[in-house]
N, C-alpha and C positions, 0 to 999 in steps of 0.2 A: 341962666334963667332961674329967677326964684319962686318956687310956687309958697303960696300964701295958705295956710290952711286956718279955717275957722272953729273957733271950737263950737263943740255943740251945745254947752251951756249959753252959749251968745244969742243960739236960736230961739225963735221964738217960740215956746210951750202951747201947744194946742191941751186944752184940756178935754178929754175924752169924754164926750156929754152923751149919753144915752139917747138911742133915738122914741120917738113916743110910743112905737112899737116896743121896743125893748122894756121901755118903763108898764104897757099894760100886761108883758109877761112876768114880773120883778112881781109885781101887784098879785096877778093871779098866784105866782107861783106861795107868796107868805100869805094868802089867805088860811084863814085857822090855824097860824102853825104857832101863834105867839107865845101861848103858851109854853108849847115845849119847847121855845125859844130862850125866854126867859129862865129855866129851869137849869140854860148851860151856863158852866161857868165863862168868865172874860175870855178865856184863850177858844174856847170850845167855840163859842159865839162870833169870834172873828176868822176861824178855819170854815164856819160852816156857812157864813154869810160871805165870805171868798169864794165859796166854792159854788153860793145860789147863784152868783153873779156871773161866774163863769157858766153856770147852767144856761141863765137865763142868753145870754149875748150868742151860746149854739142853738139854743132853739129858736130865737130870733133869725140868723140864720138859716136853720129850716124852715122855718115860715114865711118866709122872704123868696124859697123856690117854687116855679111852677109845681111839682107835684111834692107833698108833704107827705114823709114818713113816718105814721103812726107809732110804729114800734121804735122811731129812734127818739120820739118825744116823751115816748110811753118809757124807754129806759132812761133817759136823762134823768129823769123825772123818778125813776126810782131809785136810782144811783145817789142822787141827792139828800132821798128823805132815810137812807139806811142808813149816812152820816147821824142824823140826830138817835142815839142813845137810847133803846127800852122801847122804840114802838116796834108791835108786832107787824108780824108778816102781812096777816090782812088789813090791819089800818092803811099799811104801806100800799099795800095793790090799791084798794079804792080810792085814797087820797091820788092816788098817780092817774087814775083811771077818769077821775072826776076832776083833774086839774089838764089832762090832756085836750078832756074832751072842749073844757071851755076854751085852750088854747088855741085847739083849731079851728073856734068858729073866727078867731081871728085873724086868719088866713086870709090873704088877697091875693090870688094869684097875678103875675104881670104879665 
């Protein structure tokens, strides 16, 4: 008996498309932030926009469950913006505080 194995380059590439939830959290979460976006260098810029996108795809799934955890959006959310270089502490609280809160209003529970 010969088994046949296929490789997985044969297979067909799904490409991972954001769902529109995902995309209005991406949104909120770079509002105001261009500036100090801009300001990074290329490598700087590509760790930290890897890293919004990984933010944004767990908050998405927190938001996606019947009950939403404030404090684990509230930390994503801060985890992320201490990556960017030179903002203070409290920029960072109320930027987190004011991007959390829009995020929950988009919340649907199922």
């Amino acid at each position: 008996m010969v088994a046949v194995a296929t490789p997985l380059a044969s297979a067909p590439q799904m490409a991972a498309t954001p769902s529109a939830l995902q995309q209005q959290v991406e949104h909120v979460l770079e509002e105001d932030l261009e500036e100090f976006y801009r300001a990074l260098n290329p490598a700087e810029q590509a760790s930290f926009r890897a890293l919004g996108e990984t933010t944004a795809v767990r908050i998405t799934d927190l938001l996606q469950q019947v009950k939403v955890k404030v404090s684990q959006v509230l930390a994503l959310i801060r985890h992320w913006l201490l990556a960017l270089p030179g903002l203070n502490q409290y920029f960072v609280e109320q930027e987190a505080k004011i991007k959390a809160a829009k995020l929950i209003k988009l919340h649907t529970p199922k």
